[in-house]
C-alpha positions in Angstrom: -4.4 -89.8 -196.9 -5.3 -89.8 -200.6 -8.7 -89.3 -199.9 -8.4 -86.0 -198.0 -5.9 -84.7 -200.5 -8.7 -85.5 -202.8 -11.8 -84.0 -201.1 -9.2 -80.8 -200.0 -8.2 -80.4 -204.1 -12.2 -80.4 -205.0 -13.1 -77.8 -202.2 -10.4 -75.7 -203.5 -11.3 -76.2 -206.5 -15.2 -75.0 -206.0 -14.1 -72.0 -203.5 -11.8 -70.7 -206.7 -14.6 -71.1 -209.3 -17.4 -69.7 -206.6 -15.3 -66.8 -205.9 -14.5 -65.7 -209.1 -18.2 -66.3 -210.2 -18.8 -63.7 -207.5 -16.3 -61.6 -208.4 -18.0 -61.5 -212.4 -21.6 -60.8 -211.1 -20.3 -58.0 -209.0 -18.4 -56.3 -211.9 -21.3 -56.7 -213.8 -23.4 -54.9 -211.3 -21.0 -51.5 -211.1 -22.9 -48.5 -213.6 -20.7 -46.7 -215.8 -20.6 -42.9 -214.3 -18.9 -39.9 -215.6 -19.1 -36.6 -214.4 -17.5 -33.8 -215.7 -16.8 -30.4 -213.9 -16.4 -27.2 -215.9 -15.0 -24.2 -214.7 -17.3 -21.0 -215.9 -19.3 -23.0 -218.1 -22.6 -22.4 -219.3 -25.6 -24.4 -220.6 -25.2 -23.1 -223.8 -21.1 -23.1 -224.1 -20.7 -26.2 -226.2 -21.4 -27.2 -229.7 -23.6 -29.8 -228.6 -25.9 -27.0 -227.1 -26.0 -24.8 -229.8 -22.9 -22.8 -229.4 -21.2 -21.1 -232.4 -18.4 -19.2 -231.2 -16.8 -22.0 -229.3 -14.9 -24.8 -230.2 -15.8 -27.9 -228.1 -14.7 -31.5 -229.7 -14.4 -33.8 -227.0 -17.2 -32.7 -225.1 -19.4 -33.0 -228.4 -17.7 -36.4 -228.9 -19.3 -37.5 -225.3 -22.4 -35.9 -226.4 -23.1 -37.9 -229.5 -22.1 -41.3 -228.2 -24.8 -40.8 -225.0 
């Protein structure tokens, strides 16, 4: 009986550590995506784009760090 407890802990054992080595190779797959929808936006109506006569922090803030 010792011996199957044994051989049961190590196959545990392996399917935790296998899975969770999946589970890290998967996350490591996944892209980082944003997308941003504007409502009556233009090319040119952010700082980033040239506009002067509107005030856009954040989306400059996404703009300069790419």
């Amino acid at each position: 009986m010792k011996i199957l407890a044994v051989i049961t802990s190590r196959v545990w054992i392996f399917a935790v550590l296998a899975s969770s080595l999946c589970l890290q190779l998967q996350a490591a797959e996944k892209p980082n995506v944003v997308i941003l929808f504007t409502d009556d936006q233009g090319t040119l109506d952010a700082n980033c784009y040239g506009s002067k006569d509107l005030i856009t922090p954040n989306i400059d803030k996404l703009a300069a760090t790419g």
